[in-house]
C-alpha positions as CSV (number, residue, x, y, z in Angstrom):
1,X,3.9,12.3,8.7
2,X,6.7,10.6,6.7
3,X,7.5,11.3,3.4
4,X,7.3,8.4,0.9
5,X,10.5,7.6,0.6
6,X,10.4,4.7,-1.3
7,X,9.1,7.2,-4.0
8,X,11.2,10.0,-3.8
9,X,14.3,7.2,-3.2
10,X,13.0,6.0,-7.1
11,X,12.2,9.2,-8.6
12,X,15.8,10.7,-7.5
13,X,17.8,7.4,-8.7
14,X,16.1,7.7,-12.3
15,X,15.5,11.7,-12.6
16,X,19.5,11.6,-11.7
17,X,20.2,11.2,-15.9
18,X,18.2,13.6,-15.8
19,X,14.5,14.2,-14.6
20,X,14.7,17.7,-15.7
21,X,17.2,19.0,-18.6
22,X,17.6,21.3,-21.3
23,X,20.1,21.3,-24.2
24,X,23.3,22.3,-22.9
25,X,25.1,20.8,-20.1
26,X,25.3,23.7,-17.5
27,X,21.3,24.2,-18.6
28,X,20.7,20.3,-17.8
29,X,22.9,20.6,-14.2
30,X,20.7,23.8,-13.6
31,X,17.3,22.1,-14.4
32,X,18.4,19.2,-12.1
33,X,18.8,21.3,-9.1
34,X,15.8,23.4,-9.6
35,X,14.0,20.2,-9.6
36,X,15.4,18.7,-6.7
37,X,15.3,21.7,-4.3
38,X,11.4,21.8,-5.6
39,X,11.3,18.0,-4.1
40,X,12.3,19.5,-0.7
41,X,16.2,18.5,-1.5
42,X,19.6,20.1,-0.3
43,X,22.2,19.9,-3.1
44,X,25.9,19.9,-2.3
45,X,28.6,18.9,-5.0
46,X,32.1,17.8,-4.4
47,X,33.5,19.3,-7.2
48,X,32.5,20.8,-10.8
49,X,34.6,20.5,-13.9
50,X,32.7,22.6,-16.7
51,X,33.4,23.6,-20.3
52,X,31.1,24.2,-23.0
53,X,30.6,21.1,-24.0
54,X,30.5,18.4,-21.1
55,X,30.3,18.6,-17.1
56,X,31.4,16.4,-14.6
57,X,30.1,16.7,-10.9
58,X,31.7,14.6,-8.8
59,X,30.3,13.3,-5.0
60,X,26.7,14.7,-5.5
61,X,25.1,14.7,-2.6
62,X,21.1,15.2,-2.0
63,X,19.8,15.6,1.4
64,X,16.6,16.1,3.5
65,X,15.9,16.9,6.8
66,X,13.5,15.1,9.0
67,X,10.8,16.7,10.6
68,X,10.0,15.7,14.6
69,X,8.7,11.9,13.0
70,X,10.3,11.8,9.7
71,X,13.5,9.9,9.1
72,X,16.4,11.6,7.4
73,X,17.6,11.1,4.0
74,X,20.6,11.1,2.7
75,X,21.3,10.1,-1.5
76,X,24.7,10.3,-2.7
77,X,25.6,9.7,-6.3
78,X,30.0,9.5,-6.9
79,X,29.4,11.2,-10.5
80,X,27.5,12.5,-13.2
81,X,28.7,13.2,-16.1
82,X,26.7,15.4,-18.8
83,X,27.5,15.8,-22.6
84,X,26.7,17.3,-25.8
85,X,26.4,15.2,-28.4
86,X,26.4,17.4,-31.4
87,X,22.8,16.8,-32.1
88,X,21.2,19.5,-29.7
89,X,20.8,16.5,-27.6
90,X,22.5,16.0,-24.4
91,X,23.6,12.3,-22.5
92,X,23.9,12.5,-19.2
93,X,25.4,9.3,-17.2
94,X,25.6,8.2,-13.6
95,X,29.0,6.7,-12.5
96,X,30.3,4.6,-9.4
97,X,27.9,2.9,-6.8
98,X,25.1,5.1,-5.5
99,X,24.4,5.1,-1.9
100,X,21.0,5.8,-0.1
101,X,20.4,6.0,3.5
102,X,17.7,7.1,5.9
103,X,17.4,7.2,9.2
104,X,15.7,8.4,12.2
105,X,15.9,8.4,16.1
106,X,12.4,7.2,17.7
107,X,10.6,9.2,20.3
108,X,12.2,7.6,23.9
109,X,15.2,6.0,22.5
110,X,19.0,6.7,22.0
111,X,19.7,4.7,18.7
112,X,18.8,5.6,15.3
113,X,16.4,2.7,12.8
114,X,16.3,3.1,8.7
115,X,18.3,1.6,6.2
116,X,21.2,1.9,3.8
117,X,21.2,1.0,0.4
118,X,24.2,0.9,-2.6
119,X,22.8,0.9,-5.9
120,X,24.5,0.2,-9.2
121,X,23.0,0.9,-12.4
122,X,25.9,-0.2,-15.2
123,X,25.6,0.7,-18.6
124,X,22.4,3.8,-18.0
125,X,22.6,6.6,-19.7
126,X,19.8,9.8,-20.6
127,X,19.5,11.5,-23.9
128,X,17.7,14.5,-23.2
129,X,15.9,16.7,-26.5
130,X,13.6,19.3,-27.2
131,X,13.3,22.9,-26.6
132,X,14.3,24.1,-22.9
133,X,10.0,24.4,-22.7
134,X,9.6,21.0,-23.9
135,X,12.0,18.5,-23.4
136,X,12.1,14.6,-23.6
137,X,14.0,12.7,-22.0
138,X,14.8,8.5,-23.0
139,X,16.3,6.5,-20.5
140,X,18.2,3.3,-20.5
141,X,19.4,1.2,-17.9
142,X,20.4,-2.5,-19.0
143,X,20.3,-3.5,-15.0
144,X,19.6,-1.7,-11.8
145,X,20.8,-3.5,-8.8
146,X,20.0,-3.0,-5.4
147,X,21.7,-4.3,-1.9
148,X,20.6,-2.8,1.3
149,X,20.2,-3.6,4.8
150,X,18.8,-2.1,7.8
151,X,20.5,-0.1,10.4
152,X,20.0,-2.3,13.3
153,X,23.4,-3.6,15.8
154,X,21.4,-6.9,16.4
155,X,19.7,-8.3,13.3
156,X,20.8,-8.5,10.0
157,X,18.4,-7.7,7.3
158,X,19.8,-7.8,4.5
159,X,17.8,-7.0,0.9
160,X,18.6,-7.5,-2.7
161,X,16.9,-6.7,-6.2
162,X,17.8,-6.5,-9.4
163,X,16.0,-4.6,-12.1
164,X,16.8,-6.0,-15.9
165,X,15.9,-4.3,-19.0
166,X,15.1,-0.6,-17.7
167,X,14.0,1.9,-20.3
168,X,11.4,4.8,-19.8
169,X,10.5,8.4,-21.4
170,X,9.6,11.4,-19.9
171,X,8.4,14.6,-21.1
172,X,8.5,17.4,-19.3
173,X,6.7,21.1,-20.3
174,X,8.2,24.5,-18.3
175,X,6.1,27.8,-18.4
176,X,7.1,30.8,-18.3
177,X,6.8,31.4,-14.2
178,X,8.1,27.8,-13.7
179,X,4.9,26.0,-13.3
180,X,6.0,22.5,-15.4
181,X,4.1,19.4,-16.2
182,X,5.3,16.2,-16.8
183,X,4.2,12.6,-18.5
184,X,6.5,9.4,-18.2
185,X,6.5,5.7,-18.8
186,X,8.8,2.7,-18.8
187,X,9.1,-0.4,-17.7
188,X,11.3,-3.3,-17.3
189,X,11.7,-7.3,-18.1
190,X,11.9,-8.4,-14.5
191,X,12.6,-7.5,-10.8
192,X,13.8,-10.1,-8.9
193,X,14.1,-9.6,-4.8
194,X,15.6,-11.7,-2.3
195,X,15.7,-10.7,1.3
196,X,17.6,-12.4,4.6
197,X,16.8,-11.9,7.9
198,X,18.3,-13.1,11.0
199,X,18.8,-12.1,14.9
200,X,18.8,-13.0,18.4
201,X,14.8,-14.9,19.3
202,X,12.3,-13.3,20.6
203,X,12.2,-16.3,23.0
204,X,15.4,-16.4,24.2
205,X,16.0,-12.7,24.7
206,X,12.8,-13.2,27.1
207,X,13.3,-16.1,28.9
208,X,14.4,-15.5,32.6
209,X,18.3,-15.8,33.9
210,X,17.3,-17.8,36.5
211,X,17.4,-21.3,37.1
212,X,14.2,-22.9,36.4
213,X,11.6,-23.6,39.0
214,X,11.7,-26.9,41.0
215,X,8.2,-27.8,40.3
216,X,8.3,-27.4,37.0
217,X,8.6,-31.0,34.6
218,X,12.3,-32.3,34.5
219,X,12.2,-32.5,30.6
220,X,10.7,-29.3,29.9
221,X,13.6,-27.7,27.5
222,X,14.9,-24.4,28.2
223,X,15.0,-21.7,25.8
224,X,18.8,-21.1,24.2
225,X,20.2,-18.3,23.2
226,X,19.7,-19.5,19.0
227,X,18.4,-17.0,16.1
228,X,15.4,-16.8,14.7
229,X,15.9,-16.8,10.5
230,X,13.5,-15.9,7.6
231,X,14.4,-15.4,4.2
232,X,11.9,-14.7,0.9
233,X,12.3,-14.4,-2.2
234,X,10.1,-12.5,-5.3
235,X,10.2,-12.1,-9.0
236,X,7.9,-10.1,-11.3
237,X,8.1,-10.2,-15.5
238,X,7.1,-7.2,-17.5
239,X,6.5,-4.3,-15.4
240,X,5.2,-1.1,-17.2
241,X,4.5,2.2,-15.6
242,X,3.0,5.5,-16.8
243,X,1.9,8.6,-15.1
244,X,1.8,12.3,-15.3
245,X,2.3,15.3,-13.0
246,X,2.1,18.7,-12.2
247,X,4.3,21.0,-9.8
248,X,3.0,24.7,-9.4
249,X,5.3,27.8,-9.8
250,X,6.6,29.3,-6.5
251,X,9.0,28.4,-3.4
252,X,6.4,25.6,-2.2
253,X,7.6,22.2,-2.1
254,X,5.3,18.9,-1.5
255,X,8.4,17.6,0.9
256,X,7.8,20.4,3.1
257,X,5.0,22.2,2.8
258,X,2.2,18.8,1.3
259,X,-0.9,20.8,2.0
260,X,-0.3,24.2,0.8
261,X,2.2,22.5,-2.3
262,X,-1.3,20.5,-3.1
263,X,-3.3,23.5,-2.7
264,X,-1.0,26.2,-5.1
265,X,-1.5,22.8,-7.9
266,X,0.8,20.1,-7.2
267,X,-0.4,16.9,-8.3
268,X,0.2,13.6,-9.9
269,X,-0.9,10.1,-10.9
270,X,1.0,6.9,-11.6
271,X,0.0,3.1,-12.5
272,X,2.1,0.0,-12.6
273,X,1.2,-3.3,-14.3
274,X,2.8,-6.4,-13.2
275,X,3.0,-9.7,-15.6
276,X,3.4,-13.1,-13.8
277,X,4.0,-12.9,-10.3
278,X,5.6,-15.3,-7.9
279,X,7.3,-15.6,-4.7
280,X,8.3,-18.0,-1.6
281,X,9.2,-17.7,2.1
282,X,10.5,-19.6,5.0
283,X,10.8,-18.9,8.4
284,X,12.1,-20.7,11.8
285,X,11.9,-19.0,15.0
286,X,12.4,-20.3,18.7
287,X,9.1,-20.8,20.9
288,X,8.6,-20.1,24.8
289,X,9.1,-23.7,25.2
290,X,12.6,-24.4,23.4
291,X,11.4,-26.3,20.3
292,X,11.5,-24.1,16.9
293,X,8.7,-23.5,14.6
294,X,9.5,-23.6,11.3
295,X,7.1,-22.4,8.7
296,X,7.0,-21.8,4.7
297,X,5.1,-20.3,2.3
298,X,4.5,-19.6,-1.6
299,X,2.3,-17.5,-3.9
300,X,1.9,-16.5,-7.3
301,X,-0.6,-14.7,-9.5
302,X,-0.8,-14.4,-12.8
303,X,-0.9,-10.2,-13.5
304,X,-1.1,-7.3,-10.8
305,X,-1.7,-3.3,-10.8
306,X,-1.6,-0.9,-8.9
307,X,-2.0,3.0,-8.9
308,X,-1.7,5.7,-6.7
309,X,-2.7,9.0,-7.3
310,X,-2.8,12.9,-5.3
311,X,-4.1,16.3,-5.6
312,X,-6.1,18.7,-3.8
313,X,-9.0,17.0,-4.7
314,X,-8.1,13.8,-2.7
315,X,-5.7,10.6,-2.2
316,X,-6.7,7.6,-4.2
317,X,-5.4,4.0,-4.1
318,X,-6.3,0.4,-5.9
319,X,-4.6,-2.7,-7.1
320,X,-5.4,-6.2,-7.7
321,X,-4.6,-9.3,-8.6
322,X,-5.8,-12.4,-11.0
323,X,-5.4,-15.9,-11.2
324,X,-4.0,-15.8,-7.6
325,X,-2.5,-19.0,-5.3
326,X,-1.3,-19.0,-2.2
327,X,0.5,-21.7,0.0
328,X,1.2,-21.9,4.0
329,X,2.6,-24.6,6.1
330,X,4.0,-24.5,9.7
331,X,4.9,-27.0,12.5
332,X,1.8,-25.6,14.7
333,X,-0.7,-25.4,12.3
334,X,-3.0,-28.9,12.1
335,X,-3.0,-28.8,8.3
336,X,-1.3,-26.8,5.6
337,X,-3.4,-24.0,4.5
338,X,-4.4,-23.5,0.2
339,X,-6.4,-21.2,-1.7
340,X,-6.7,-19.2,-4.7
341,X,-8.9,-16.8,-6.3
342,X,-9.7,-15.5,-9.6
343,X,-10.0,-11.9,-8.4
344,X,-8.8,-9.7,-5.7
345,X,-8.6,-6.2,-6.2
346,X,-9.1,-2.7,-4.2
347,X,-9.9,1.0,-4.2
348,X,-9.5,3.6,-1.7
349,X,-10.1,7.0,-2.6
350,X,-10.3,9.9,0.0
351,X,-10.2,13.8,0.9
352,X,-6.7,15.3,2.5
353,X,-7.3,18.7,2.0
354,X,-9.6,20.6,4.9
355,X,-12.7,22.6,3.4
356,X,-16.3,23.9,4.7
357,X,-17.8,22.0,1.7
358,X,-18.4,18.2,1.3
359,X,-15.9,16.1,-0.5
360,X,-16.5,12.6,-2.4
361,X,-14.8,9.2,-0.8
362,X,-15.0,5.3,-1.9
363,X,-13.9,2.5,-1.4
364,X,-14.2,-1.0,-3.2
365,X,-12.8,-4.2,-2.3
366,X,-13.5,-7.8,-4.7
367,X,-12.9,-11.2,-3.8
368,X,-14.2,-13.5,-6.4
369,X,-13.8,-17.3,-7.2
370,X,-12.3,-18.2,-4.0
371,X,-11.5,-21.9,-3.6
372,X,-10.1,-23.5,-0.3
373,X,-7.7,-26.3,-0.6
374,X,-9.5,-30.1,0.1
375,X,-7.1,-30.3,3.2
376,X,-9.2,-27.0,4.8
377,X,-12.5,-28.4,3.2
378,X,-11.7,-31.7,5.2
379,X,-11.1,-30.5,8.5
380,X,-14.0,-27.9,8.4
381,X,-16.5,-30.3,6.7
382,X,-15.4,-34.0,6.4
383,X,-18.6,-35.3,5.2
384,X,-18.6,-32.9,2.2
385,X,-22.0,-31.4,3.5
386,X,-21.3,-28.0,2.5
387,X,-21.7,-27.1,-1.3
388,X,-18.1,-26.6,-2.1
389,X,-17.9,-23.8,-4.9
390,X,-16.1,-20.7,-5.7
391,X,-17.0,-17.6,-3.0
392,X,-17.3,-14.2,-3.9
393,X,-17.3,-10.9,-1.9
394,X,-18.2,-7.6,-3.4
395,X,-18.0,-4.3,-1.1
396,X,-18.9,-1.2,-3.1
397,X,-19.1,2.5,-0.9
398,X,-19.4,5.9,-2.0
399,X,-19.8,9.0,-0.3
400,X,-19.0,12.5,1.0
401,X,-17.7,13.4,4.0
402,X,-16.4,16.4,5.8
403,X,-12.7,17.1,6.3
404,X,-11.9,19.6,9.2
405,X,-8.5,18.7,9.2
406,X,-5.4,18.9,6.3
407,X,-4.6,14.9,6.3
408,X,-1.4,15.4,5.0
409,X,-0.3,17.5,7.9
410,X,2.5,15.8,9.9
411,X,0.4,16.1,13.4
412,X,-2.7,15.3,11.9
413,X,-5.1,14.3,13.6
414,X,-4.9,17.4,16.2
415,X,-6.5,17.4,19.3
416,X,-9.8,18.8,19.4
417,X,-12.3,20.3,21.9
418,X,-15.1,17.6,23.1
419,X,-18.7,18.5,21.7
420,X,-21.9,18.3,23.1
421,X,-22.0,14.9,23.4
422,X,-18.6,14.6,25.5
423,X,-16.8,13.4,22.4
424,X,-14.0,15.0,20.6
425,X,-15.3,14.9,16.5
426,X,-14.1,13.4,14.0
427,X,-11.7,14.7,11.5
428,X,-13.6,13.0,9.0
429,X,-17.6,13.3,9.1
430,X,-19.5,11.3,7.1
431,X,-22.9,13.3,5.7
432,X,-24.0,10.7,3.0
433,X,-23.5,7.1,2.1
434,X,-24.1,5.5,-1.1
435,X,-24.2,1.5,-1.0
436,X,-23.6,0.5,-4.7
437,X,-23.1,-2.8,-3.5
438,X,-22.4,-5.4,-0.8
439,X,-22.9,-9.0,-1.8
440,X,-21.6,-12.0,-1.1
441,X,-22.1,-15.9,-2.1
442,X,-20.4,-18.6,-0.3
443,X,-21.1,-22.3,0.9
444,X,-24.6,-22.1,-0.7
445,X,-25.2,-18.7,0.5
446,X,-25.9,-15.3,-0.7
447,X,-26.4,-12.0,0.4
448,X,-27.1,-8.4,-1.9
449,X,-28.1,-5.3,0.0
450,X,-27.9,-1.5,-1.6
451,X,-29.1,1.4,-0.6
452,X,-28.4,5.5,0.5
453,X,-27.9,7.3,3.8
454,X,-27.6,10.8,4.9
455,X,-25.9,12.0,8.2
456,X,-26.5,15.3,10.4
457,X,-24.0,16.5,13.0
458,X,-24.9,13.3,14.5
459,X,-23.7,10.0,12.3
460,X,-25.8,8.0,14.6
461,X,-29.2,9.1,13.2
462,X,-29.2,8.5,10.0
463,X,-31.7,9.0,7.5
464,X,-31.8,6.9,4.1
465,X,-33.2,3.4,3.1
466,X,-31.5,0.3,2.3
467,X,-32.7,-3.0,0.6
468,X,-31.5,-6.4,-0.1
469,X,-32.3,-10.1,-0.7
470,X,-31.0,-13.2,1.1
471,X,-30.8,-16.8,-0.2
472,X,-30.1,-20.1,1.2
473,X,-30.0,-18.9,4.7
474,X,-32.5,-21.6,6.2
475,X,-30.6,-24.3,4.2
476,X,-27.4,-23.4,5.4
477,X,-28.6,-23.5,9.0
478,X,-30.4,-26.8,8.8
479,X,-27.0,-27.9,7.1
480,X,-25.5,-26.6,9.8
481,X,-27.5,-28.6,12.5
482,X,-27.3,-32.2,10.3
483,X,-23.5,-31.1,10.7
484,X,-23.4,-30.8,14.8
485,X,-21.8,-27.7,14.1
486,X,-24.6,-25.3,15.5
487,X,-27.5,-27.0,18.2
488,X,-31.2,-27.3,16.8
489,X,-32.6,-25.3,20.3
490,X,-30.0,-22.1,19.3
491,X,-31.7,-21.9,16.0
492,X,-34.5,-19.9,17.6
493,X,-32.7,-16.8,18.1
494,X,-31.1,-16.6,14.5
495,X,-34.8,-17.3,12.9
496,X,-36.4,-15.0,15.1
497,X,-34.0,-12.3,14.1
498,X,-35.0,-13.5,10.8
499,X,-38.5,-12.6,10.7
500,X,-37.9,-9.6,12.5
501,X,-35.7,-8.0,9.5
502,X,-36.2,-10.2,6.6
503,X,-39.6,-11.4,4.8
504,X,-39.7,-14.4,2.5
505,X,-40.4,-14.3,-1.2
506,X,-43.5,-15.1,-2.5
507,X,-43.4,-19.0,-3.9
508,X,-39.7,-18.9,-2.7
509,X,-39.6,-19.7,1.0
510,X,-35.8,-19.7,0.8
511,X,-35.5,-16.4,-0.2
512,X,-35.8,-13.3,2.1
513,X,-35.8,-10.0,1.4
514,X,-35.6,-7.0,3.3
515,X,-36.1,-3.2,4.0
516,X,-34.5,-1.1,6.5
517,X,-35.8,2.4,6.8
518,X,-33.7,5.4,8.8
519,X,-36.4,7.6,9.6
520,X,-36.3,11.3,11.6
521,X,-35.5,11.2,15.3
522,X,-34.0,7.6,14.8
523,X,-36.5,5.6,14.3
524,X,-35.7,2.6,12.2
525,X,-38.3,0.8,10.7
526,X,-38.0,-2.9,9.0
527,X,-40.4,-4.1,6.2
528,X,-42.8,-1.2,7.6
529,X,-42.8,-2.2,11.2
530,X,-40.9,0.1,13.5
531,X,-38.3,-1.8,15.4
532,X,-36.8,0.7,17.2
C-alpha cells in the first residue's frame, strides 16, 4: 500500500524549520532527525559546520525506500541553517531551492512513473521556544512556490502553485521515554495552481500504419500524428488548518510498520477550511476519426472542508462544499451541461485494524438544493411538465462490522480459504446496519426509508426491520405517460410492484408507505404479508 506522499511531502517541507526542536542548535538538528527517522526517513547530510551558537547543514538529504508497490522518495533541502538568538529561542531557515522526487517502476515494465518537484519558500524562517518537553514552534513563510512535473519521456505534465501568506504554530510535548504529542495550525491567503499537460493522442498512437482500406469513404480523415492538450487552473482564499497527533515511544514507525505503529499509539487528526473556491479547464484531444474534440469546463463554490483522521480505532474521512456551480461544454455533447447545489458534503469512517470484536463504520453523503441548467431542463422536458425545483439526496449508514484483516497492510486484502458456501469471505463482515436515513426529493418526488439490520455469518439473511414513506410516485408516473416518456401498458408492472411493497395512506392516495420485515430463515415479509 503506498504511503501518502502528498502528506509526508508537506509535513517534511514545513517540519524542515523545524517540526521538532529544542533550545540550542545541535538540540534542534537532533530533534529533527529523531523525528524524521520516526516518519520512516533516512537522513544523510553533506556537510555540518557547528559551534555553539549556530549550525549550518548543507545538502540534507531525506530518503525512503519503496516497498514491492510503493514509489521511492527522495527530499533534498540545499541548507539549513539553525541559530540562537539570545532569547532561549532558536530560528532555524531553509536556503536554496528544495527538490522532491518520487518514483517507482510498475510490476511488467522497464521505466520508472512519479514526479519531481523544486520548491522555493523565500523569506521562511522558525522560531522555536519552550522547554526541550514543551516546545512551540511559529512559522512564517511569505510564499511557497511549487513547479513540478511528471517523470514521463512522452508527455509533459507540468504543475505549478504558489502558496502566499504562510504562517502556522505547532506545539509539540516529549515524555520521558519519547512518546510526544503534538497540536498545530496555520493557514494561508491563497493557493493558486495551474497545471499543463500535453503528449502524443491516444488516437493517433492507435491508428494503424497501413494504408486505409479501399472500401472505406474517400473523405473519411485519417488520424495525424497531433497532441492531445489540457490545461486547468485553481485558486483557493483563506485556507486554515488545525490538527493534533500522537507518535508512541519505541523503534516503530507509521512509514514502515502502519499497523503495529497504530496499534503501540500512533495517531492523528487534521481539518482544512477553504474560503472561496474557483477553477477552469480546457481540453482538446484527437478522435478515431481525425477531427478534435475540444471541451471546457468551470466551477466554483463558495467554502470547502475537509478532514482526515487515523488511529487504531479506525480511518475517517469527510468534506464538502456550499454554494457550489459547475460548468461543462464539449463539441460532442448536444448541449452544454449546468448545475449547482447548495450542499454537497461526505463522511466515511471505517475499521483498519483486525480484531475478534465488532468495530463501528458510517458513512454519509448530502446533496441538497440541486438545480439543473434550463438548457438540461429543455432537452429532458421541453414542455416544462416536470416540477422544476431544487433536489435533495440524503444517505445516512451506520454500523459494525468485522475486520479479519489489518487494512493498512501493504497486501491487504490476502487471499483467503473459500467457506462453506464456495466463497472466499470477506475481509470486512457486516453484523449490523443502522439506516439513520435515506431520502430523497426530486422532480415532485420523495422517498424516506430508516430502519436496523443484523447479520450472521451469512450477510444474506438478515434480520431487522425497515420503514419508509413514498410521495408523488403515481403523479410522477402519470406525468411520465402525458410526457411519452414511459408507455401507459408498462405501467402495470411498476404499480403492481407498488402494492406488493407499499400501502397508501389513509385520505392520502398519493402517499405510500411501507414495511419490510427480515425475519429468521429468510423470510421477508412486506406490510405483514410474506413475500418471499
Amino acid at each position: 500500500m503506498n504511503r501518502p506522499l502528498a502528506t509526508s511531502a508537506l509535513a517534511l517541507i514545513l517540519g524542515a524549520g523545524p517540526a521538532l526542536a529544542d533550545v540550542t542548535p545541535a538540540e534542534v538538528w537532533q530533534s529533527l532527525q529523531d523525528s524524521y527517522e520516526q516518519m520512516g526517513y533516512a537522513v544523510q547530510v553533506g556537510s555540518e559546520d557547528a559551534s555553539d551558537e549556530a549550525i549550518t547543514l548543507t545538502d540534507v538529504v531525506l530518503t525512503v525506500d519503496g516497498e514491492a508497490d510503493a514509489p521511492d522518495m527522495v527530499l533534498t533541502l540545499p541548507e539549513i541553517v539553525l541559530t540562537a538568538v539570545g532569547d532561549g529561542t532558536v530560528r532555524s531557515v531553509v536556503g536554496g531551492q528544495m527538490t522532491l522526487e518520487s518514483s517507482a517502476v510498475p510490476e511488467g515494465d522497464d521505466e520508472a512513473v512519479g514526479f519531481s518537484m523544486t520548491m522555493d519558500a523565500p523569506g521562511n524562517e522558525t522560531i522555536s521556544s519552550g522547554t526541550p518537553e514543551a516546545l512551540t514552534h511559529d512559522v512564517t513563510m511569505p510564499t511557497l512556490t511549487m513547479s513540478g512535473r511528471a517523470l514521463d519521456d512522452q508527455n509533459e505534465v507540468p504543475l505549478t502553485a504558489t502558496l502566499t501568506g504562510v504562517t502556522g504554530s505547532q506545539t509539540v510535548t516529549t515524555a520521558a521515554d519519547g512518546a510526544s504529542t503534538q497540536t498545530f495550525e496555520g493557514r494561508a491567503d491563497a493557493l493558486e495552481a495551474q497545471i499543463t499537460a500535453s503528449g502524443p493522442s491516444l488516437a493517433a498512437t492507435d491508428a494503424p500504419e497501413t494504408a486505409p482500406d479501399a472500401t472505406e469513404a474517400p473523405d473519411a480523415p485519417a488520424a495525424t500524428a497531433e497532441t492531445d492538450d489540457f490545461q486547468a487552473m485553481i485558486t483557493i482564499a483563506d485556507l486554515t488548518m488545525q490538527g493534533d497527533g500522537t507518535s508512541p515511544a519505541g523503534e516503530v514507525n507509521f512509514g514502515s510498520q502502519p499497523t503495529q505503529a497504530l496499534q503501540a499509539g500512533f495517531g492523528g487528526k487534521g481539518s482544512f477550511a477553504m474560503g472561496a473556491t474557483s477553477g477552469s479547464f480546457t481540453a482538446s484531444t484527437l478522435t478515431a476519426d481525425g477531427s478534435r474534440n475540444d471541451s471546457e469546463g468551470s466551477f466554483q463554490a463558495a467554502s470547502g472542508t475537509l478532514a482526515v483522521g487515523i488511529s487504531k480505532d479506525g480511518l475517517s474521512y469527510e468534506g464538502g462544499l456550499t454554494d457550489m456551480t459547475t460548468n461543462l461544454t464539449a463539441t460532442d455533447m448536444p448541449f452544454p451541461i449546468a448545475y449547482g447545489a447548495a450542499e454537497n458534503r461526505f463522511r466515511l469512517a471505517m475499521p483498519i485494524v483486525a480484531s475478534d470484536q465488532e468495530q463501528p463504520f458510517a458513512l454519509t453523503y448530502v446533496l441538497d438544493g440541486l438545480t439543473l441548467d434550463d438548457a438540461i431542463w429543455q432537452a429532458l422536458d421541453p414542455e416544462a411538465a416536470l416540477p422544476r425545483d431544487p433536489a435533495s439526496l440524503t444517505i445516512d449508514l451506520e454500523g459494525t462490522a468485522l475486520l479479519t484483516q489489518n487494512f493498512m497492510d501493504p497486501d491487504f486484502p490476502q487471499p483467503v480459504e473459500p467457506g462453506p458456501d464456495g466463497a472466499a469471505p470477506m475481509p470486512l463482515q457486516p453484523r449490523s446496519l443502522t439506516i439513520k436515513e435515506l431520502a430523497m426529493d426530486a422532480v415532485g418526488a420523495t422517498a424516506d426509508l430508516s430502519g436496523a439490520l443484523t447479520f450472521g455469518e451469512d450477510p444474506s439473511q438478515p434480520l431487522g426491520k425497515v420503514e419508509g414513506t413514498f410521495g408523488g410516485i403515481n403523479g410522477l408516473l402519470d406525468t411520465l405517460v402525458a410526457m411519452g416518456v414511459v408507455p401507459q401498458e408498462q405501467l402495470m408492472g411498476p404499480r403492481m410492484m407498488m402494492a406488493m411493497f407499499a400501502r397508501p395512506v389513509e385520505g392520502n392516495p398519493d402517499q405510500l408507505q411501507t414495511e419490510i420485515e427480515f425475519r429468521e430463515g429468510g423470510a421477508i415479509f412486506a406490510n405483514g404479508q410474506q413475500i418471499q
